[in-house]
Structure formats: structure tokens, C-alpha cells
LUMNUGU-586480 format. One record per residue (C-alpha): residue number from 0; residue in three letters; x, y, z. Coordinates in steps of 0.001 Angstrom, whole numbers, plus 524288, in hexadecimal, padded with zeros to 5 digits. Each point is the difference from the previous one (the first is absolute). Layout:
N
R    nr   rest      px      py      pz
R   NUM    ALA       X       Y       Z
...
This chain:
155
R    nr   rest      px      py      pz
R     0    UNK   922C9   A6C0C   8B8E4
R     1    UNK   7F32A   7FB45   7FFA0
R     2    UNK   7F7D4   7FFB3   80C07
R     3    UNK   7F242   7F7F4   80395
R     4    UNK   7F5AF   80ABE   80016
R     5    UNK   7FE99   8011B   80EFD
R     6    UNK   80EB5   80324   80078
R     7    UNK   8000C   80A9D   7F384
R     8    UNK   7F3C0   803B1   80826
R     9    UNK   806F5   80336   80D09
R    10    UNK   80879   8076B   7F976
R    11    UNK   7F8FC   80867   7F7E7
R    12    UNK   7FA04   802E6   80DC2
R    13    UNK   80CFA   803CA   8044B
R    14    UNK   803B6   80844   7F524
R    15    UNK   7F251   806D0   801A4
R    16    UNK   802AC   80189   80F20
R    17    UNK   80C8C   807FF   7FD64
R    18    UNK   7FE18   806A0   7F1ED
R    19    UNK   7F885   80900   7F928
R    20    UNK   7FC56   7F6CA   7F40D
R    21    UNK   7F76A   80797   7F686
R    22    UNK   7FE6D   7F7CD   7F36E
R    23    UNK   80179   7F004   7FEED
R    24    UNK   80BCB   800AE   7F647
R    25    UNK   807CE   8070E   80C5B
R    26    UNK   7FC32   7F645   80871
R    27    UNK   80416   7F4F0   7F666
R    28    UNK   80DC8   806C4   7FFF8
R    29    UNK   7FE97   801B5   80CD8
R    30    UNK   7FEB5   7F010   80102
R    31    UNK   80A68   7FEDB   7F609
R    32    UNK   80ABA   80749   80A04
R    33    UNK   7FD46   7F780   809F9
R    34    UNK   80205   7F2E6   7F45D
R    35    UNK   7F221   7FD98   8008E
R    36    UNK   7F9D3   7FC1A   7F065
R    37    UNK   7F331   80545   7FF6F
R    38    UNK   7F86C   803E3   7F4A4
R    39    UNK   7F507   80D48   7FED8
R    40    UNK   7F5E4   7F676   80060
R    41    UNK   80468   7F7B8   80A64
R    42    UNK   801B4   80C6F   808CB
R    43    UNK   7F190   804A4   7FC4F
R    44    UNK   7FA8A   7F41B   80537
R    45    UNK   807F2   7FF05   80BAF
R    46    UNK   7FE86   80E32   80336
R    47    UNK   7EF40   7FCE0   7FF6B
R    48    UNK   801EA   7F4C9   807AC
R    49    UNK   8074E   805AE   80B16
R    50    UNK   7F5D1   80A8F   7FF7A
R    51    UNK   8072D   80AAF   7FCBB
R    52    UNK   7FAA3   80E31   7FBC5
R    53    UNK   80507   80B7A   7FB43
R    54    UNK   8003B   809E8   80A66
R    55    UNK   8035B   81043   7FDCD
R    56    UNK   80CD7   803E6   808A6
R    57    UNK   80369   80C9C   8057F
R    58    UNK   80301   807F4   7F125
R    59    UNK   7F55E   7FAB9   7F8D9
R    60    UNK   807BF   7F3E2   7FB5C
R    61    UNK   7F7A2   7F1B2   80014
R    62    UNK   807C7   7F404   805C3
R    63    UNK   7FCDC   7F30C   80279
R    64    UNK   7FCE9   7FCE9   80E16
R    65    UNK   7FA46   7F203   80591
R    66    UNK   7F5B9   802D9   80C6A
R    67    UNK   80425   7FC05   80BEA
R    68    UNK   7F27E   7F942   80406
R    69    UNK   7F9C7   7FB80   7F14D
R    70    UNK   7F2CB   7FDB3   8071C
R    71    UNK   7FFEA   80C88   807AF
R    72    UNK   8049E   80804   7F28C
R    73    UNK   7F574   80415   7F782
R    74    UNK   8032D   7FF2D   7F148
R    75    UNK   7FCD8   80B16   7F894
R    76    UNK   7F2F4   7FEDB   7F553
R    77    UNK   80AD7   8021E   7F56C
R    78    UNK   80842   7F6E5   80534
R    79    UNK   7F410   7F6B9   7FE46
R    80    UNK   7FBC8   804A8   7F40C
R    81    UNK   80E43   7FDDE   7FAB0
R    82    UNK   7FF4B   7F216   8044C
R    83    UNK   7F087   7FBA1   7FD97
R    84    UNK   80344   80659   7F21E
R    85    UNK   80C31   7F7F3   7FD14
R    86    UNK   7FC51   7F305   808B1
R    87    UNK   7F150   7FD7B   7FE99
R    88    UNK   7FA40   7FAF3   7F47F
R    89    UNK   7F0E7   7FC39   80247
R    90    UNK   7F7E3   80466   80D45
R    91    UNK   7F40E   7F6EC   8043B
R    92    UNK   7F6C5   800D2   80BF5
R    93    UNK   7F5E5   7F820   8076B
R    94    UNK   7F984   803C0   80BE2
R    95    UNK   80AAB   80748   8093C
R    96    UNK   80A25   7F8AE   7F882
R    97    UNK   809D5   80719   7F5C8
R    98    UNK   808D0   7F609   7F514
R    99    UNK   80B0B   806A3   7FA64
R   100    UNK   80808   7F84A   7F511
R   101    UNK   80DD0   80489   7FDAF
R   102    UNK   80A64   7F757   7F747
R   103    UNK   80635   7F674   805C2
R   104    UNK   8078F   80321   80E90
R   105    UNK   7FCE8   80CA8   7FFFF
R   106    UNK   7F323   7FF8E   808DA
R   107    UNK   807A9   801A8   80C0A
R   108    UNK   804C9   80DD0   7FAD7
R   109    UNK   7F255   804C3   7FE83
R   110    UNK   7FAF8   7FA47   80C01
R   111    UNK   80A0D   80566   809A9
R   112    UNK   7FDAB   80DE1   7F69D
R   113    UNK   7F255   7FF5D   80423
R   114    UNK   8019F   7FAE3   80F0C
R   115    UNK   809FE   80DAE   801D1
R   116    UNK   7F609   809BD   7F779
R   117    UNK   7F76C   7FE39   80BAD
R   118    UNK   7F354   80102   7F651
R   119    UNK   7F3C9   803C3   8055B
R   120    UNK   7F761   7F301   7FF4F
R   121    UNK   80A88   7F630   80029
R   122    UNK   8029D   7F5D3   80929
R   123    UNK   80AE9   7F8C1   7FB89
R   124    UNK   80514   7F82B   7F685
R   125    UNK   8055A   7F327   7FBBC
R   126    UNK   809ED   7FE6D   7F756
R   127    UNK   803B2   7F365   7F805
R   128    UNK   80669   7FE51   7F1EB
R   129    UNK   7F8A3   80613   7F7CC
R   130    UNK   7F426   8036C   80793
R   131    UNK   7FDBF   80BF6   80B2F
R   132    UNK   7F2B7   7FDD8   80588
R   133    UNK   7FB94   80D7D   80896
R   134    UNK   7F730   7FD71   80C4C
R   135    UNK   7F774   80C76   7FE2A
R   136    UNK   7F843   80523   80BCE
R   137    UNK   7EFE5   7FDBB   80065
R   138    UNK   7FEF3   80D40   7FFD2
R   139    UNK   806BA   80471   7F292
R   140    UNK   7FD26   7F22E   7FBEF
R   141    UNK   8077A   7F8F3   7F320
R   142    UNK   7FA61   806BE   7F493
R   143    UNK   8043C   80D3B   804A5
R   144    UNK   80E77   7FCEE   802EA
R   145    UNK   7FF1D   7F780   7F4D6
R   146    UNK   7FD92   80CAC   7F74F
R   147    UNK   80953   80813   8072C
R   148    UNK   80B23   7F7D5   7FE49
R   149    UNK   7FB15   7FEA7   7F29A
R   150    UNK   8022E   80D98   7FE22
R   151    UNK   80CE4   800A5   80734
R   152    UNK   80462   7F64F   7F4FC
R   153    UNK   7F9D1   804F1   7F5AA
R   154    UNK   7F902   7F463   7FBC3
């Protein structure tokens, strides 16, 4: 059956909550036993919306897990890397102010990456279509975190 997002959403949480889901093509069967149709890609982007990272378990195995508290979880620089490098397409600054383009609907995924990596000099951010703009701090000011995410991107 085919869910609205926020549903397929809730329970990929679930699934994550009481399995150890290594790979996206397990959790797509995973989906698929409980008569949910979901494709790789549609599990990708739900699994970066809801947050979710891969953490190492007991044995050295890595499995999904979604934090608890988004805000209070910091997102590893890989994890940021991973998604400035596949999300952002052109960085621009002015003043304290940061302008990150992404394609369309996916500047939510790099703002909320940013607002849990806890980087040094940023504020916050604001997320809209297309468009993340990052508040940086006086002190590190734009240009710097403008090169730094830069970097992170590798733009």
C-alpha cells in the first residue's frame, strides 16, 4: 500500500526503534513485510529527513538509528560533508550572512544537517525551497563559514 510520507515516515521510525537495519534495500524489504511500497530512493530521502545516522552497535556492525532530541544531537562532520556534498550546489556570503542553494525542496535537508552539526560560528538557519540562508556569528563572520562549508561541499 502506499502511504503519505508522514505515515511511511512513522514507520520507518518504528522499524528503526526495534531493528537493526544496516543498508536501505533491508529496510525497503523491511517496509515491504509490513505492505508498505517504497522505493531505495524514497527511503534515502525519508531516512535524511527524519534525521537519521548511521550509528556502530556493540560488534562493530553500523545501523540506522534516529536521535531522540534532533536539536540536542550533534551530526557528525561526515555526516555533513555527505550531505553539503550531495545537497548544495553554490555557497554565497554577505556580512554575517551565509546563502546556500540546493535543487529544488531539498534546502530543508541541509539546513536541519547544519542546525544538528552544531558548527562552530553558526547561529542558525532558515530553510525555504531551494534556499538555506546560515545566520553566522560576528565573531567568525560570513566569509569564513562561507569557505568552510564550501569546503565541506567541495565546491
Amino acid at each position: 500500500m502506499k502511504l503519505a510520507k508522514s505515515q511511511r515516515q512513522h514507520r520507518i521510525a518504528r522499524i528503526l526503534e526495534g531493528n537493526a537495519v544496516t543498508s536501505q534495500p533491508q529496510l525497503v524489504e523491511l517496509l515491504s513485510r509490513d505492505e508498505v511500497e517504497a522505493t531505495q530512493a524514497t527511503v534515502s530521502r525519508d531516512l535524511e529527513e527524519l534525521g537519521a545516522v548511521k550509528v556502530r552497535v556493540p560488534g562493530g556492525e553500523s545501523v540506522y538509528a534516529i536521535p531522540e532530541l534532533p536539536r540536542d544531537q550533534v551530526a557528525p562532520e561526515d555526516h555533513l560533508r555527505r550531505v553539503l556534498a550531495d545537497w548544495a550546489v553554490e555557497v554565497v556570503h554577505s556580512a554575517n550572512v551565509v546563502v546556500l542553494r540546493t535543487p529544488p525542496g531539498s534546502a530543508h535537508v541541509v539546513g536541519s544537517a547544519l542546525d544538528r552539526s552544531g558548527m562552530d560560528g553558526v547561529i542558525g538557519t532558515v530553510a525555504g525551497d531551494d534556499t538555506v540562508i546560515v545566520v553566522a556569528s560576528e565573531r567568525a563572520g560570513g566569509a569564513e563559514v562561507a569557505r568552510r562549508l564550501s569546503a565541506l561541499a567541495g565546491l
